[in-house]
C-alpha positions as CSV (number, residue, x, y, z in Angstrom):
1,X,7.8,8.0,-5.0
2,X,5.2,5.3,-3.7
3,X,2.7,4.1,-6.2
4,X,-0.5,1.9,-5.3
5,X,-3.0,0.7,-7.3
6,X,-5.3,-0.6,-5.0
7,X,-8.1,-3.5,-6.1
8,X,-11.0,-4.8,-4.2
9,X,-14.9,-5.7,-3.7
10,X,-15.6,-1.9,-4.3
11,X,-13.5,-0.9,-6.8
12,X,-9.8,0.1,-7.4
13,X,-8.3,3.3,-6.8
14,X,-4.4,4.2,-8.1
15,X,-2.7,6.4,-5.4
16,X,0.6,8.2,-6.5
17,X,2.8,10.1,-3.8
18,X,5.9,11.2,-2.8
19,X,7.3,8.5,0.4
20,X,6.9,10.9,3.6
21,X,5.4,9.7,6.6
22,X,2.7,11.7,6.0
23,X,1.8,9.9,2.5
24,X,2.2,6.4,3.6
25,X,-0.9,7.0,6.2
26,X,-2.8,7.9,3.6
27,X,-2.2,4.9,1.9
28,X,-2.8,2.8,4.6
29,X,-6.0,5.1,5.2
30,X,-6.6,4.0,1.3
31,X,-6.1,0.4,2.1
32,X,-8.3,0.0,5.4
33,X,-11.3,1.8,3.6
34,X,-10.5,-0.8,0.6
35,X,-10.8,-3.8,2.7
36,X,-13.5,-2.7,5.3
37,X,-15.7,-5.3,3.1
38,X,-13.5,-8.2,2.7
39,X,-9.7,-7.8,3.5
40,X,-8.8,-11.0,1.5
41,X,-10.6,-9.6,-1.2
42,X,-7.9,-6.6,-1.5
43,X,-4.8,-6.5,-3.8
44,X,-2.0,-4.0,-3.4
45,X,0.3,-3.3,-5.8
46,X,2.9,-1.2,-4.8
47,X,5.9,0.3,-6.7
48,X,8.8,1.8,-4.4
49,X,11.7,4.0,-6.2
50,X,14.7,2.6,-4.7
51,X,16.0,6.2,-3.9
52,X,13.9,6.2,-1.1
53,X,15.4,4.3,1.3
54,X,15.3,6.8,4.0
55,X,11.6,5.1,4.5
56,X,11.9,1.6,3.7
57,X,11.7,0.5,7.5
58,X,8.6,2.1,7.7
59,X,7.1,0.8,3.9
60,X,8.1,-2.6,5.0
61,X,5.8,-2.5,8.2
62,X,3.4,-1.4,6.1
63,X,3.7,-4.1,4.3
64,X,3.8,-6.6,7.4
65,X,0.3,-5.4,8.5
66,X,-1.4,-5.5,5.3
67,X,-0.5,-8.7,4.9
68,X,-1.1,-9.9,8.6
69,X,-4.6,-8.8,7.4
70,X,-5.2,-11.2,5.2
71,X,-4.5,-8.4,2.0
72,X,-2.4,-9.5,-0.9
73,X,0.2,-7.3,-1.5
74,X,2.9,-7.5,-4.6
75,X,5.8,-5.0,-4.2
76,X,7.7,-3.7,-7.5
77,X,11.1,-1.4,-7.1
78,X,11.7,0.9,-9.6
């Protein structure tokens, strides 16, 4: 499971999935509407089961461009 909870200029939004492909787009289709405003104005929190390490290549990129965005991002493991 991925968990997000997602702060910024217009609000904050908790997003809850399983970690396919699939759902980590829609997080980072979460994320871009977020910080269409003000991308340094945007926290991620993000909580990662360690199970799923079958995706952790790709949650780290994830990671990478959020933050080469100018988006704060804390990352939890649970």
């Amino acid at each position: 499971m991925i968990e997000a909870h997602i702060s910024g200029p217009r609000g904050s939004l908790y997003y809850s999935a399983p970690t396919t492909p699939y759902d980590l787009e829609n997080l980072r289709t979460h994320v871009r509407e977020a910080d269409s405003v003000s991308p340094r104005q945007v926290h991620v929190e993000l909580r990662v089961d360690r199970s799923d390490r079958a995706l952790a290549c790709e949650v780290s990129t994830l990671v990478r461009e959020f933050t080469s965005r100018g988006i704060a991002v804390r990352v939890a493991r649970h």
